[in-house]
C-alpha positions as CSV (number, residue, x, y, z in Angstrom):
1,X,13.8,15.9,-31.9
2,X,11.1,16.9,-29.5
3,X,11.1,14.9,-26.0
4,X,8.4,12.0,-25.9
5,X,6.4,12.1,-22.8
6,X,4.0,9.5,-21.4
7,X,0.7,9.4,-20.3
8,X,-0.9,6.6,-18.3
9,X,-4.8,7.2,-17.3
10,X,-5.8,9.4,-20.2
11,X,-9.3,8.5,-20.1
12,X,-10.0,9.6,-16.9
13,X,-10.8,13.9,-16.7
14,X,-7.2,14.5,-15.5
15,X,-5.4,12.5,-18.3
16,X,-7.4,13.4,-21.2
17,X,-7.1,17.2,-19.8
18,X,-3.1,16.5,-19.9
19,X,-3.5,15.0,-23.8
20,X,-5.4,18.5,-24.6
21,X,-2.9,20.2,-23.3
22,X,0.6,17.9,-24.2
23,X,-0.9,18.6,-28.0
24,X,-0.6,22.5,-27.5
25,X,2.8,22.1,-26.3
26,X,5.3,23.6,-28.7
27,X,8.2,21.0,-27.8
28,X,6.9,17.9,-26.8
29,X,5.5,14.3,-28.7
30,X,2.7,12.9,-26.5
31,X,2.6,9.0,-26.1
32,X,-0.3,7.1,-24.4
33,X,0.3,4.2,-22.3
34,X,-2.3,1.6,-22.0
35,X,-2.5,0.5,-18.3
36,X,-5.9,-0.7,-18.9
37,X,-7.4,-4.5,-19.7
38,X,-9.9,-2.6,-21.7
39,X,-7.2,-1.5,-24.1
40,X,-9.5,-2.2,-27.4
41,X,-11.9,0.3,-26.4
42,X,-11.2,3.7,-27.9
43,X,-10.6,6.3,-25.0
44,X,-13.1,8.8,-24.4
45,X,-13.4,11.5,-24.1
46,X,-11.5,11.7,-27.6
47,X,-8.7,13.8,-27.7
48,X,-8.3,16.2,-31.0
49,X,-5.9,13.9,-32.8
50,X,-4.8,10.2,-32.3
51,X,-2.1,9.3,-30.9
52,X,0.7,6.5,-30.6
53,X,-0.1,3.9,-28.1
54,X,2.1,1.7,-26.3
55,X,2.0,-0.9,-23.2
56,X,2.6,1.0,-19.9
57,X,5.7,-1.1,-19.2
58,X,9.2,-0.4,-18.4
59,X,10.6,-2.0,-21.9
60,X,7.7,0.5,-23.7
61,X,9.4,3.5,-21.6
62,X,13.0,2.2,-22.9
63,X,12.1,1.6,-26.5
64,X,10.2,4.8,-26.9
65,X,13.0,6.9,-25.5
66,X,10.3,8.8,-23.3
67,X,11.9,11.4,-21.2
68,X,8.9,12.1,-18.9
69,X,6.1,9.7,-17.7
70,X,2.5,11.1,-16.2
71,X,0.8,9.1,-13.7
72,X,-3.0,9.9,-13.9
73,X,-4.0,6.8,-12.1
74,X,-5.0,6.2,-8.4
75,X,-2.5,5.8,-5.7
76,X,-2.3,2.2,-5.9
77,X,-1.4,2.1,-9.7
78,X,1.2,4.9,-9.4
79,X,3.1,3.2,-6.5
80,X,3.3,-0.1,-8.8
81,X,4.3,1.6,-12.0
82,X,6.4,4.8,-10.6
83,X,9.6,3.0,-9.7
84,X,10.0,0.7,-13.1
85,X,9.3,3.6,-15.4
86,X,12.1,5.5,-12.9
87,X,14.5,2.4,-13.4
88,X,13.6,2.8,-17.7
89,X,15.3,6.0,-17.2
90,X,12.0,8.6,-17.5
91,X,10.9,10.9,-14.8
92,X,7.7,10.5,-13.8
93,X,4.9,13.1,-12.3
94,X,2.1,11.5,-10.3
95,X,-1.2,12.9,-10.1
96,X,-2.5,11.0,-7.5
97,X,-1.6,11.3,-3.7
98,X,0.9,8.2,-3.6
99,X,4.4,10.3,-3.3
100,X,2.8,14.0,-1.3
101,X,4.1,12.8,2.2
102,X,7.4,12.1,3.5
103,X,5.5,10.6,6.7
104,X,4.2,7.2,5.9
105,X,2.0,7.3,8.9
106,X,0.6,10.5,7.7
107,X,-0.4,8.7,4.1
108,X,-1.9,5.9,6.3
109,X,-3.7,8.0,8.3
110,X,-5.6,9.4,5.6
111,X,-5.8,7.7,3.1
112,X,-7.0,4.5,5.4
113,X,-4.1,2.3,3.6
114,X,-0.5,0.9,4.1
115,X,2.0,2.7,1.5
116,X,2.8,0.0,-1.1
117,X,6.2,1.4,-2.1
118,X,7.6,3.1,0.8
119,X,11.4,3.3,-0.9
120,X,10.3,5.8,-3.4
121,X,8.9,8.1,-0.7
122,X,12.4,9.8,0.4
123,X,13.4,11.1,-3.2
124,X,9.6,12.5,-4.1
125,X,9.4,16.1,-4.5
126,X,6.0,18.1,-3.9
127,X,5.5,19.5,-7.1
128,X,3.5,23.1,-6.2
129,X,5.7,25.5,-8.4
130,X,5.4,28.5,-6.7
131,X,6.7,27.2,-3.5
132,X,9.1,24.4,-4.5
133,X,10.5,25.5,-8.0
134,X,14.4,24.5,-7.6
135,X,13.3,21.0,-6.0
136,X,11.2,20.4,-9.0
137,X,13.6,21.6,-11.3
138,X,16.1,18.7,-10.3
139,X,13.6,15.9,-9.8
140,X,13.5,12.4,-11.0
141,X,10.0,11.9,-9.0
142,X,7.0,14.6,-8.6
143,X,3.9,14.7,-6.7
144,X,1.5,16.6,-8.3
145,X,-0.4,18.6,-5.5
146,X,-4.0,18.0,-5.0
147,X,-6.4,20.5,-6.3
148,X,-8.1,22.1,-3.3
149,X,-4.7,22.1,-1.3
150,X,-3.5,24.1,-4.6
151,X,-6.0,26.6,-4.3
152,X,-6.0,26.6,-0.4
153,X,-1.9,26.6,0.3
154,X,-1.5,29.6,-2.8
155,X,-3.8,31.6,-0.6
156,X,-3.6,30.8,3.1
157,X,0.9,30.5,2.7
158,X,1.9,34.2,1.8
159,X,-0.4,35.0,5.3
160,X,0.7,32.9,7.6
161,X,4.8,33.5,6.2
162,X,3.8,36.9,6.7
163,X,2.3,36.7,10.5
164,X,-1.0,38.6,9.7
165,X,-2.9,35.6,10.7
166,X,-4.8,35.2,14.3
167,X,-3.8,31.9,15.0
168,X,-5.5,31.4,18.0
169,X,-9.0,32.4,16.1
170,X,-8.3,29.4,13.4
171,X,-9.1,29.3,9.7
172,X,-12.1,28.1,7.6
173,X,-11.9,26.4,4.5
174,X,-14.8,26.8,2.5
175,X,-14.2,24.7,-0.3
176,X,-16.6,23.8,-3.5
177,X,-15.7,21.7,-6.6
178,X,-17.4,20.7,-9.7
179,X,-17.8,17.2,-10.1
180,X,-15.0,16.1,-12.2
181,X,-12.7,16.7,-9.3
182,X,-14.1,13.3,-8.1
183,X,-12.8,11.1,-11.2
184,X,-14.6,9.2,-13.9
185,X,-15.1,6.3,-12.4
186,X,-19.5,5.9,-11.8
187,X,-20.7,5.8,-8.6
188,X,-23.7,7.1,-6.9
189,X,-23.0,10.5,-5.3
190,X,-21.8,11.8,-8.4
191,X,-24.4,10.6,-10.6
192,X,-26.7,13.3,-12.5
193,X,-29.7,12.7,-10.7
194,X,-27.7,12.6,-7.3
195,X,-25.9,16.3,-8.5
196,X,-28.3,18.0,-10.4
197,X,-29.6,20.9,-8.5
198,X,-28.4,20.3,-5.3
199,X,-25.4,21.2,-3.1
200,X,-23.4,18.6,-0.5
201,X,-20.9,18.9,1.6
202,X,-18.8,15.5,1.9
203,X,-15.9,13.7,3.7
204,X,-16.2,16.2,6.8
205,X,-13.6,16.0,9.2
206,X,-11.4,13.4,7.4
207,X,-10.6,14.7,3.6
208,X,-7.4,13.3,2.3
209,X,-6.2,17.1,0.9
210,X,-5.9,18.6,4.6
211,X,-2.8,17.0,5.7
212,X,-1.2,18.9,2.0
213,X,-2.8,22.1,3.5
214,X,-1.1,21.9,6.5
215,X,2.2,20.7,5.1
216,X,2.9,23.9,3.2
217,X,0.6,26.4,4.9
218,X,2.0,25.4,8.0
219,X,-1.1,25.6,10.4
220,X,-1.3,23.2,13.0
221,X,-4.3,20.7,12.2
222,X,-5.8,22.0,15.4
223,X,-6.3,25.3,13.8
224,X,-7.4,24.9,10.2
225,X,-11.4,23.8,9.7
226,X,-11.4,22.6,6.1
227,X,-15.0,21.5,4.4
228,X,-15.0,20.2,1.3
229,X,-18.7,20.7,-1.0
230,X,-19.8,19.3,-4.4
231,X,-21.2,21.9,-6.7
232,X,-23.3,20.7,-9.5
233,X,-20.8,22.1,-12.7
234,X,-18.2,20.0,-14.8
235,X,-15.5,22.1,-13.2
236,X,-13.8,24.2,-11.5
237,X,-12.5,25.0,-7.5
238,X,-14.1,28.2,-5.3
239,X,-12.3,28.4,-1.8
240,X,-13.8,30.9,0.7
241,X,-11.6,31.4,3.7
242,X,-12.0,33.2,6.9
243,X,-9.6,34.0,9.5
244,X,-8.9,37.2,12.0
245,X,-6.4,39.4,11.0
246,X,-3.8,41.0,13.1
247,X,-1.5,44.2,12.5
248,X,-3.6,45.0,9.4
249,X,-5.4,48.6,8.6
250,X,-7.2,48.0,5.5
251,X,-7.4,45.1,2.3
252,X,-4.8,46.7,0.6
253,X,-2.3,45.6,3.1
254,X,-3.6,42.1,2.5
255,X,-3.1,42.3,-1.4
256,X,0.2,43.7,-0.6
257,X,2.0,40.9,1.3
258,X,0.3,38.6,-2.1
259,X,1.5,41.2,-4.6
260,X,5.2,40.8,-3.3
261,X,5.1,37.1,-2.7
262,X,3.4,37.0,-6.7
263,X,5.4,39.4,-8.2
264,X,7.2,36.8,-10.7
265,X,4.4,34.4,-10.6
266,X,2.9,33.7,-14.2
267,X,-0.1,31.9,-13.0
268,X,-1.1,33.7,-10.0
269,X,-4.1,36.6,-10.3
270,X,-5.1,39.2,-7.9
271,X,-8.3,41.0,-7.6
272,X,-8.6,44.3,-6.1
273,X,-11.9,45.8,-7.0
274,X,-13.9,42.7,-7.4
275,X,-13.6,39.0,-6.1
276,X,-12.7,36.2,-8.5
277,X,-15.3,33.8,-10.0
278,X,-14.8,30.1,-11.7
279,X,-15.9,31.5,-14.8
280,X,-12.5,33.4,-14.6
281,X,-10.4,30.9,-14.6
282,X,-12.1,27.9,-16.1
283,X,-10.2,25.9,-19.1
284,X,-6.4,28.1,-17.7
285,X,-3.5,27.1,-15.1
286,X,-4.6,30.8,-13.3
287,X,-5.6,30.9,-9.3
288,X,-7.0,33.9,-8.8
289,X,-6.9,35.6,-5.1
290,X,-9.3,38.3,-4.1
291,X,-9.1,39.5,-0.1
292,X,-12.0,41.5,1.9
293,X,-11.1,43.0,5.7
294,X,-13.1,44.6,7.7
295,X,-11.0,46.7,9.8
296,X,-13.1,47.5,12.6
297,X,-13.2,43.8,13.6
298,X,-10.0,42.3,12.0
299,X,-12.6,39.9,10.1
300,X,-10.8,39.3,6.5
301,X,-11.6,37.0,3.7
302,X,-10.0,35.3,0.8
303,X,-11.2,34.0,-1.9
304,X,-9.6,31.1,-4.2
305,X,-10.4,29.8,-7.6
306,X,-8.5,27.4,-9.6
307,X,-10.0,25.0,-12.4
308,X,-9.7,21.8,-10.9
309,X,-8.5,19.9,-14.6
310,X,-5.7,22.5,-14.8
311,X,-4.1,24.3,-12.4
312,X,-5.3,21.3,-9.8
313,X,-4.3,18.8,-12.0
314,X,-2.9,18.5,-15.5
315,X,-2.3,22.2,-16.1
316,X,0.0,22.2,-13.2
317,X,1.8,18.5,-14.0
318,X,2.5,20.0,-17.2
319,X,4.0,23.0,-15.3
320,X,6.2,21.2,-13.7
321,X,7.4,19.3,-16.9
322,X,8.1,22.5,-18.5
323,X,10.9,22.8,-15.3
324,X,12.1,19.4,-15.4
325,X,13.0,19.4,-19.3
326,X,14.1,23.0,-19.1
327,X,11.3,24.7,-21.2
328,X,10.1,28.0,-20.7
329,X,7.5,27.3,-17.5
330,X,4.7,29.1,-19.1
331,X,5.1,26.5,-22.3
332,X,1.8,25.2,-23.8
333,X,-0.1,26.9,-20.6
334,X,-0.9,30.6,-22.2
């Protein structure tokens, strides 16, 4: 029989991204949980085919049989649901930002809020495949990296491990998301007349993703200066990043040190004659890396893209399934 997994939050963009993508899955049953007191109300955006629907409880997680459970929900729902569905017996993957930090005053710091389930924090495993694969692997709890620390740490990592990186000239983070990266829920700034044809640059200083950056890149917070932008598209992730390059003759050196580090990867893409686009990697769990350098100055350049729905979100929670039930990791993602 194939493996029942859970969903809780599929009518947000994340969750209903992971139902598209659970139903191309060649091994797995997708169940919905209804966390919501709206539960009459069919969820939309429809998914392809319906599905069975069941409380998000422990005794639904038990009497299903559900191996896996998804948490596409904010913080505060996945730290009151993560530990019973643990205690049912199913692993669970959070998408929100709940289980990312070992520190607790690092959560509190930025996300302006005590942790509500503090206990769970010691056993969560950052779930970026490329960097923590045989963590994952064994893993009763997962935290689904954010999507611009995705596309930021898969670039800025392989250069920092390597020492190319100027340190004492910092990094810039150019980052610009569609608007689907801020959730479902209405509000003003991401209303159509409020994104339409313009460009905005938001939570400067303070956004929630930069202490994920510097957790796996492992620049100092002192050194990275990470701007976060809201483009006016349904999705997708563009990171422009800029630091001075040491020991470095030409941009092939560059797509060197990410050629070894990638060689295995099935999901990472690098550019050599051109730079990568959104368009490239929209509706796919790809990042694609280009890298510019201008030798006479050390000056060098990356650029990022990810689709914020897949690889920076579902795409990647789906990932990290595939390790945790033992299917092949590329399963239901090419």
């Amino acid at each position: 029989m194939e493996p029942k997994v859970g969903i809780v939050g599929f009518r947000g963009y994340s969750g209903a991204e992971l139902v598209r993508l659970l139903d191309q899955h060649p091994g797995v049953e997708p169940i919905l949980l209804e966390h919501r007191e709206d539960a009459d109300i069919p969820p939309v955006p429809m998914a392809a085919k319906q599905h069975h629907r069941v409380p998000a409880t422990a005794e639904a997680v038990q009497t299903e049989s559900l191996a896996l459970v998804f948490l596409a929900t904010p913080a505060e729902v996945s730290m009151e649901l993560a530990a019973a569905f643990l205690t049912a017996g199913a692993s669970v993957i959070d998408l929100s930002g709940a289980f990312r930090f070992r520190n607790l005053n690092t959560y509190s710091r930025w996300y302006k809020e005590e942790h509500r389930a503090p206990h769970l924090v010691p056993e969560a495993i950052y779930g970026l495949p490329e960097f923590c694969r045989d963590g994952i692997r064994a893993a009763r709890l997962i935290a689904n990296p954010g999507c611009y620390p995705t596309a930021a740490n898969l670039a800025i990592q392989p250069l920092i491990a390597a020492g190319v990186v100027d340190r004492s000239a910092g990094i810039v983070c150019d980052a610009k998301s569609g608007v689907s990266g801020a959730g479902r829920k209405p509000s003003l700034k991401t209303s159509f007349c409020e994104v339409s044809e313009n460009f905005s640059a938001y939570s400067v200083l303070d956004h929630r993703h930069v202490p994920e950056i510097l957790m796996v890149s492992g620049v100092e917070e002192a050194e990275l200066s990470f701007t976060a932008q809201l483009l006016p598209i349904h999705r997708g992730i563009l990171e422009t990043i800029y630091f001075r390059a040491r020991a470095i003759r030409n941009t092939g050196e560059l797509l060197d040190i990410y050629a070894r580090r990638y060689a295995n990867e099935p999901f990472i893409r690098l550019h050599s004659s051109t730079l990568p686009d959104i368009r490239g990697v929209e509706h796919t769990n790809y990042c694609d890396i280009g890298v510019r350098l201008d030798p006479a100055t050390g000056r060098a350049v990356v650029v990022s893209t990810i689709d914020n729905l897949v690889k920076g979100a579902a795409g990647q929670a789906i990932q990290n399934m595939n390790l945790v039930l033992g299917f092949p990791e590329t399963a239901g993602l090419l």
